[in-house]
C-alpha positions as CSV (number, residue, x, y, z in Angstrom):
1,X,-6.6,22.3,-5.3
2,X,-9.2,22.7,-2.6
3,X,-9.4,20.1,0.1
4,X,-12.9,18.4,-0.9
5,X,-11.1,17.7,-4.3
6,X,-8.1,16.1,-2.4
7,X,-10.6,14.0,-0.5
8,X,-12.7,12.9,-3.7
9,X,-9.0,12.0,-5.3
10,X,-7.9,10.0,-2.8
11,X,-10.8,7.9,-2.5
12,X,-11.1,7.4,-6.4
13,X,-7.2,6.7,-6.8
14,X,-7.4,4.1,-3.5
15,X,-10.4,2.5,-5.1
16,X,-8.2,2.1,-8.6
17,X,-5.5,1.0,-6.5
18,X,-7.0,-1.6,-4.7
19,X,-9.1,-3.0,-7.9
20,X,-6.1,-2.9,-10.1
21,X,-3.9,-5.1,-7.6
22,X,-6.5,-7.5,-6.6
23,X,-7.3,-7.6,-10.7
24,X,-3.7,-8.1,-11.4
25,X,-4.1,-11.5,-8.7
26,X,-7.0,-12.3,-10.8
27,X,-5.2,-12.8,-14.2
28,X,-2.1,-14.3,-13.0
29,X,-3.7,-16.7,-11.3
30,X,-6.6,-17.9,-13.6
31,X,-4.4,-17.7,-16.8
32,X,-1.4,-19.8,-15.4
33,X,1.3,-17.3,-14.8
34,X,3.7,-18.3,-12.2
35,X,3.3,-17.2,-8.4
36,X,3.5,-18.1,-5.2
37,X,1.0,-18.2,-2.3
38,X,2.8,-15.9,0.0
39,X,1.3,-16.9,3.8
40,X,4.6,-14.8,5.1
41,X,5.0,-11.1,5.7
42,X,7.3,-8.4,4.9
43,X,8.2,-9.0,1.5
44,X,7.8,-13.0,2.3
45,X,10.5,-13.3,4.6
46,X,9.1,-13.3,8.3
47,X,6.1,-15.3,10.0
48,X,3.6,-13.3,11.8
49,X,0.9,-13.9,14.4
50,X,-2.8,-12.9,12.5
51,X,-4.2,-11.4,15.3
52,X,-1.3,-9.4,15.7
53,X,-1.1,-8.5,11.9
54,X,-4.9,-7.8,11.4
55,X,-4.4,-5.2,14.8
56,X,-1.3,-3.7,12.8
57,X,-3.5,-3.0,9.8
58,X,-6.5,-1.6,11.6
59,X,-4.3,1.3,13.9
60,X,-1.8,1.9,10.6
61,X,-5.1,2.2,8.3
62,X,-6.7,4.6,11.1
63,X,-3.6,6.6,11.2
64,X,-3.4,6.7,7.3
65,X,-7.1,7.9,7.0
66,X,-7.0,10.4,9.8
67,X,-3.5,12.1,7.7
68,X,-5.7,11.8,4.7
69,X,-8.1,13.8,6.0
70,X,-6.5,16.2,8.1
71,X,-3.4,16.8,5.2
72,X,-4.3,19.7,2.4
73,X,-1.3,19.0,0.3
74,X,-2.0,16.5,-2.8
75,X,1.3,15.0,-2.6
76,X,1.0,14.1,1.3
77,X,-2.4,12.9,0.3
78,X,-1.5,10.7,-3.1
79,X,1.2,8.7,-0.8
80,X,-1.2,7.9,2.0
81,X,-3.7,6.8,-0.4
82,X,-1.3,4.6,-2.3
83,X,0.3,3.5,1.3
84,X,-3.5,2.6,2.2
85,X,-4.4,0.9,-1.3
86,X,-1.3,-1.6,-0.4
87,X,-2.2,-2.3,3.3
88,X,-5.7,-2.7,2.8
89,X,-5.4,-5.0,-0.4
90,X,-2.8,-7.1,1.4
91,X,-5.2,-7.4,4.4
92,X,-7.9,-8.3,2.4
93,X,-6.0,-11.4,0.9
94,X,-4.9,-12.7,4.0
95,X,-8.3,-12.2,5.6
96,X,-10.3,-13.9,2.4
97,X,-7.5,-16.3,1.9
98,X,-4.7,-16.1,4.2
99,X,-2.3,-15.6,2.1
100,X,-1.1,-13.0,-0.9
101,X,-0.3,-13.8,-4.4
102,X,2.9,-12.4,-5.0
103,X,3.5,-12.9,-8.9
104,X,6.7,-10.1,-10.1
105,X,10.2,-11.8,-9.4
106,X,12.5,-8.9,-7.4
107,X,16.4,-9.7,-8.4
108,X,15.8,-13.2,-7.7
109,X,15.0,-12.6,-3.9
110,X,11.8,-13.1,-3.4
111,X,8.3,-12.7,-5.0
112,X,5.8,-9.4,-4.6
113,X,2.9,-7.9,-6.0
114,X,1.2,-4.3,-6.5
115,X,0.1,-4.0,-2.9
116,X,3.9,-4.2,-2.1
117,X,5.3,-1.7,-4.5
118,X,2.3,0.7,-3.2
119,X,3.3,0.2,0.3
120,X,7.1,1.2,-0.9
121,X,6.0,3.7,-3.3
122,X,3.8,5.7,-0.2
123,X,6.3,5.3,2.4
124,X,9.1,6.3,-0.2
125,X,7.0,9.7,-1.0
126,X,6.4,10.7,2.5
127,X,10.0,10.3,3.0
128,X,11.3,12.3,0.0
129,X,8.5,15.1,0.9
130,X,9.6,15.4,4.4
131,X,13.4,15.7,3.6
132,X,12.0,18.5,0.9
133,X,9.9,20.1,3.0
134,X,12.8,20.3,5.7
135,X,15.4,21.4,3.5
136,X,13.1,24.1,2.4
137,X,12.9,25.8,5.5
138,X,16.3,25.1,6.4
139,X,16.7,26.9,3.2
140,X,14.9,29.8,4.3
């Protein structure tokens, strides 16, 4: 797939990311489904300075978007756009907000939402690609 597709992809799967999440906040909160106001981070369980989070997300998102745009390989691509999707929906609620709504119950633990299972579901991709790619040439 040529790169200019990749790039049009990844901006039309982030923007589907990002809308679904934030329209998935939407319903469960305006149609009385349980969740919680999360004003934590990291899957609800540690406080965090603002300033310090909102300076996290802006070098992480620049990182994300310069792999994005350097990377040729869909794969790398999809994760960093779903990896982006998460951080900048999460941002977004603690900036318009400060807080996230976390709504789907994980084994009784704690409380997340899309923008956290994007975050896990990037990272996790870029980690199974690199351990691919790596045995590859090690298989060589």
């Amino acid at each position: 797939m040529s790169s200019k597709k990749n790039k049009v992809l990844s901006l039309l799967f982030f923007i589907f990311f990002v809308l679904l999440d934030q329209a998935a906040k939407f319903f469960v909160t305006d149609f009385g489904f349980p969740y919680s106001e999360n004003s934590l981070f990291i899957l609800g369980f540690f406080p965090f300075n603002n300033y310090l989070y909102f300076l996290l997300v802006i070098l992480a998102s620049t990182f994300i978007i310069k792999n994005i745009i350097i990377s040729r390989n869909f794969t790398v691509n999809f994760a960093y756009t779903v990896l982006l999707a998460g951080v900048i929906s999460q941002a977004s609620d603690r900036l318009r907000q400060g807080f996230v709504v976390d709504y789907i119950n994980l084994l009784n633990i704690t409380l997340i939402n899309l923008a956290d299972l994007y975050i896990v579901l990037g990272i996790f991709v870029l980690i199974f690609y690199s351990f691919n790619i790596r045995s590859m040439k090690i298989g060589d």
